[in-house]
C-alpha positions in Angstrom: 12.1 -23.5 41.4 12.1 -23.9 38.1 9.0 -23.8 36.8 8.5 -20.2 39.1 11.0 -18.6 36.4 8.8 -20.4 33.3 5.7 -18.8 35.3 6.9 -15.8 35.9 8.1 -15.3 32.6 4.3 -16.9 30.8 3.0 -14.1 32.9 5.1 -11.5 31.7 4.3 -12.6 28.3 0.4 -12.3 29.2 1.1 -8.9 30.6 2.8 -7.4 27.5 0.0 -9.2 24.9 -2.2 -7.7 27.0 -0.7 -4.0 26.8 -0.8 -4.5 23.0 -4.4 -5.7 22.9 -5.7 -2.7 24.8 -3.0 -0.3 22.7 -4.6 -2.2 19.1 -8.2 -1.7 20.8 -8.2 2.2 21.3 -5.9 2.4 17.9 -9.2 0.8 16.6 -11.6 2.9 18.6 -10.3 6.1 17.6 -10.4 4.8 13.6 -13.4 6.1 11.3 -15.3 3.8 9.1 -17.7 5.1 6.2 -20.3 3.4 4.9 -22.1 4.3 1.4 -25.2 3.2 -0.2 -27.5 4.6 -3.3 -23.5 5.4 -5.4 -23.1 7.7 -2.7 -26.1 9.1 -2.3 -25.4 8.7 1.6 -23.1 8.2 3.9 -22.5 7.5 7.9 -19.7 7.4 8.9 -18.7 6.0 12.8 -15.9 5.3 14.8 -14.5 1.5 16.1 -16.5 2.1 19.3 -19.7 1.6 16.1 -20.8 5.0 17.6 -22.2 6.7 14.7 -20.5 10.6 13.6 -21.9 11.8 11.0 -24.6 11.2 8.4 -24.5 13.0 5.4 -27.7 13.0 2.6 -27.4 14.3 -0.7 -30.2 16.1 -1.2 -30.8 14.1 -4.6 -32.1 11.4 -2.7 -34.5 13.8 -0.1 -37.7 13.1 -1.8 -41.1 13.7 0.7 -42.6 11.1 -1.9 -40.3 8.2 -1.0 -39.1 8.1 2.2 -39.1 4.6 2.3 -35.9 4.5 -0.2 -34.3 7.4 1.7 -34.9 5.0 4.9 -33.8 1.8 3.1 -30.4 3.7 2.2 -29.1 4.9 5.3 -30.3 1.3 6.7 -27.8 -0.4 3.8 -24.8 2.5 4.7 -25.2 2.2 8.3 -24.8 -1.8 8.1 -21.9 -1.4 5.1 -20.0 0.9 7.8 -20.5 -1.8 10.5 -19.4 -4.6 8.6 -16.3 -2.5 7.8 -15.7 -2.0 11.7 -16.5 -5.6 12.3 -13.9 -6.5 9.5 -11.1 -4.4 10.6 -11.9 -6.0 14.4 -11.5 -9.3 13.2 -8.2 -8.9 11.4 -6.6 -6.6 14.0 -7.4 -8.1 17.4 -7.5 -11.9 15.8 -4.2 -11.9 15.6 -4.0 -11.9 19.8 -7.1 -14.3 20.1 -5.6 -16.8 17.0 -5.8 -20.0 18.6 -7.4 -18.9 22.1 -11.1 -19.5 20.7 -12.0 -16.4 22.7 -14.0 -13.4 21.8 -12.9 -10.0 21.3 
C-alpha cells in the first residue's frame, strides 16, 4: 500500500506542475513583444500566441522607389519580435520541461 500513497502523491505533484504550466502559458500568451528594425523605422508588435497586432511604418521609410527595403524591414522586425517570443518561451516554460527533454 505503500507505494499507492508515493503515487498518489507523484500525481498530485503532476497535477499542480501542470496548473502552473497552463497558468505560465496564458501569462505568456497574453504578453506583447515588439520587434524593431531600420533604428525604428518600424515596428510589429505580437502577442505570445506570435499572432501579429500591430505594425507601425514611419513614413520616412514609405518610399514607392524602394519597396524592397521597406519589405526587407518589416521582414527583419517581424523575425526580431519572434525571437523575442521564442526567448521569453524558453526561459519561462523551461523551467517545467528542465530535465524532461520535452517540447513546449
Amino acid at each position: 500500500m505503500r507505494g499507492m500513497g508515493n503515487m498518489q502523491g507523484m500525481m498530485k505533484k503532476m497535477q499542480k506542475m501542470q496548473k502552473e504550466m497552463m497558468e505560465a502559458q496564458n501569462a505568456l500568451n497574453e504578453q506583447e513583444f515588439e520587434g524593431v528594425a531600420g533604428g525604428g523605422m518600424v515596428t510589429v508588435k505580437m502577442n505570445g500566441e506570435r499572432k501579429v497586432l500591430d505594425v507601425v511604418l514611419d513614413e520616412s521609410v514609405v518610399d514607392p522607389e524602394d519597396i524592397e527595403m521597406l519589405q526587407d524591414l518589416i521582414i527583419i522586425a517581424t523575425n526580431d519580435a519572434l525571437k523575442k517570443v521564442e526567448d521569453t518561451t524558453a526561459s519561462t516554460m523551461g523551467k517545467f520541461t528542465q530535465g524532461m527533454n520535452l517540447p513546449f
